[in-house]
N, C-alpha and C positions, 0 to 999 in steps of 0.2 A: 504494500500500500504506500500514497505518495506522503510523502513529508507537508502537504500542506495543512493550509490553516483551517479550522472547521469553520464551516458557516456560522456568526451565530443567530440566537432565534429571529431576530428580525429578517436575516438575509434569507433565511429558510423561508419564511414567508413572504418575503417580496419574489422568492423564486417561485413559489406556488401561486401568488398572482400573477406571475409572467406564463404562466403554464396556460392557465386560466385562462387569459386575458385572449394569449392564440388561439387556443379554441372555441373563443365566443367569434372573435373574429373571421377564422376559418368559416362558419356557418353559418355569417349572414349578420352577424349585430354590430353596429354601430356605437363601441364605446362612446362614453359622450365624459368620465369621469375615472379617474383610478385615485384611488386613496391608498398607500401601504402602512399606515403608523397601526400599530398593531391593536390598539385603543378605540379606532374610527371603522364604523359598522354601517352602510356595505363597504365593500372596498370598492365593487365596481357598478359603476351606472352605464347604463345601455339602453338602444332602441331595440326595433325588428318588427317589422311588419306595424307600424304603428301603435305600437305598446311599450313601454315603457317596462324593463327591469331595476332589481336590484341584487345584487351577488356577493353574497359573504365566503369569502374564501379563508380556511384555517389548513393550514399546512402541519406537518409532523414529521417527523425523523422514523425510517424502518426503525423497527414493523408497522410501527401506529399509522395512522391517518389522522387527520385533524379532524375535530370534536367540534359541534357545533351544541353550545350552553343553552337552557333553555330561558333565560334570562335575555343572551342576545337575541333570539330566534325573537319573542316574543318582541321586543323591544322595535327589531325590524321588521317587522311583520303589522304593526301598528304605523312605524312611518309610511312602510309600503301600501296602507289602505288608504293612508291621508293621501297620498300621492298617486293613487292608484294606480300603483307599480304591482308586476308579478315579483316574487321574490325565489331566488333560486338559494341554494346550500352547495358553494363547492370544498368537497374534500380532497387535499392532495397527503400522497407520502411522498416521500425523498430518502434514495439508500445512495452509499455511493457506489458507483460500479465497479470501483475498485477493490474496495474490500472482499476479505478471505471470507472474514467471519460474520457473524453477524455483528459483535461486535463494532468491527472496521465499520460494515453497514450504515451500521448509525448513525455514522460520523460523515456529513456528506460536507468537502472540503471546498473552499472559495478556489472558481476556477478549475473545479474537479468536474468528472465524469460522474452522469445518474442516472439512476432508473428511476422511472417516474411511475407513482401508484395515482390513477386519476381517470375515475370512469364514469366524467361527465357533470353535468349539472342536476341537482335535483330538486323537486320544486319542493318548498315549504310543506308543511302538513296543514291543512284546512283552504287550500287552492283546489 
């Protein structure tokens, strides 16, 4: 495994919004907004087809995926009705491709190679 630096939590997550962000794009939506400060809920705003989103991305270190609180859910999910926006949940993982073990895994390094856990967007519960 390489001698580099680990990401830390923030950069994990602004790499799980970059993950994110291409495949809202790939598909057809028109970001209109990215936010990465790990505090600021959704991260990302978008159009499509004349409707309006909102997209909470939580990123996590292998094995995990990122966990969405039911505190924030609720919290966006009320902006998203004032605004009537759909509201999406994305999860990503991040391992590094480097690693042996699972260990190494965990540790996914700035500027390193990764495998990406991330199987799309999903809408809120009660949409």
């Amino acid at each position: 495994m390489g001698k580099g630096k680990e990401l830390s939590t923030e950069e994990l997550h602004f790499l799980g919004i970059k993950v994110v962000y291409k495949d809202m794009v790939d598909k057809g939506y028109k970001v209109l907004n990215v936010r990465k400060e790990l505090d600021v809920n959704p991260q990302i705003l978008a159009t499509k087809d004349g409707k309006r989103y909102f997209v909470v991305v939580r990123t996590d270190r292998f094995p995990e995926m990122g966990l969405m609180l039911p505190h924030i859910a609720a919290e966006v999910m009320k902006h998203g009705h004032k605004h009537q926006a759909i509201c999406y949940f994305a999860s990503v993982g991040i391992a590094n491709a480097n690693g042996q073990t699972d260990e190494e895994m965990a540790k996914p390094e700035k500027d390193g190679e990764y495998y990406i856990n991330y199987k799309g967007l999903e809408l809120f519960p009660g949409y």
